[in-house]
C-alpha positions in Angstrom: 0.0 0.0 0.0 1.2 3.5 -0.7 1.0 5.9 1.2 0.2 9.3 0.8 1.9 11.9 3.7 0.2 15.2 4.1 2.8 16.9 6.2 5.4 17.0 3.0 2.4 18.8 1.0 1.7 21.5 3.8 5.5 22.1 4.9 5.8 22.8 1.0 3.0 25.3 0.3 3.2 27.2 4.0 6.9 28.2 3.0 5.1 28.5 -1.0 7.0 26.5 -3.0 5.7 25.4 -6.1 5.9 21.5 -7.0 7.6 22.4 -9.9 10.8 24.0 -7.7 10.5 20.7 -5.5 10.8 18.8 -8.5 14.1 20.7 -10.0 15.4 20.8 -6.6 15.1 17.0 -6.5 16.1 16.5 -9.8 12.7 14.6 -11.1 9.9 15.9 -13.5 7.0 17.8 -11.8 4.3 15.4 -13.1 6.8 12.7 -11.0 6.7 15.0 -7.5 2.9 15.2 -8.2 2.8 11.3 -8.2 5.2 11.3 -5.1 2.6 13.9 -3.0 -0.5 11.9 -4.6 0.4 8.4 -3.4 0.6 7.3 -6.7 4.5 6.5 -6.4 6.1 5.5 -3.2 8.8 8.1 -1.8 12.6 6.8 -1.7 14.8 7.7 1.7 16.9 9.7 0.0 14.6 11.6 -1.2 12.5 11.7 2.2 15.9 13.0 3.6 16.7 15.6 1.0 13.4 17.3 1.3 13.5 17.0 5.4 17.1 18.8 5.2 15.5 21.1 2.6 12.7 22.0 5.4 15.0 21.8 8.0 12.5 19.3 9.9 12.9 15.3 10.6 11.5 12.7 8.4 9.5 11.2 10.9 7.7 14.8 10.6 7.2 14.1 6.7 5.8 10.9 7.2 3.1 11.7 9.9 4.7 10.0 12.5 5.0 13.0 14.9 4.0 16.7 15.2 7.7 17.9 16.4 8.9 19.2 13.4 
């Protein structure tokens, strides 16, 4: 089951960044980051850990699994 993580969306557009900068920041097309925020693909860790360094926040924030950023 994938899993779709609604903390990565928010942290994104509160600091308004566009999914297409997320995608050239991580190097992927946007309609890819779309599939990443929409469950349709499954994150990888490195990209869970470059977006958490990105945010400055912990990936256990991006994936729901605490409020502590």
């Amino acid at each position: 089951m994938i899993m779709k993580y609604e903390n990565i969306r928010s942290i994104r557009e509160d600091n308004d960044i566009t999914q297409r900068e997320m995608a050239a920041f991580l190097n992927v097309s946007q309609n890819t980051y779309s599939q990443y925020e929409t469950g349709k693909i499954e994150w990888t860790a490195p990209t869970l850990i470059k977006i958490a360094e990105y945010f400055d926040v912990s990936v256990d924030y991006l994936l729901d699994r605490t409020k502590e950023k």
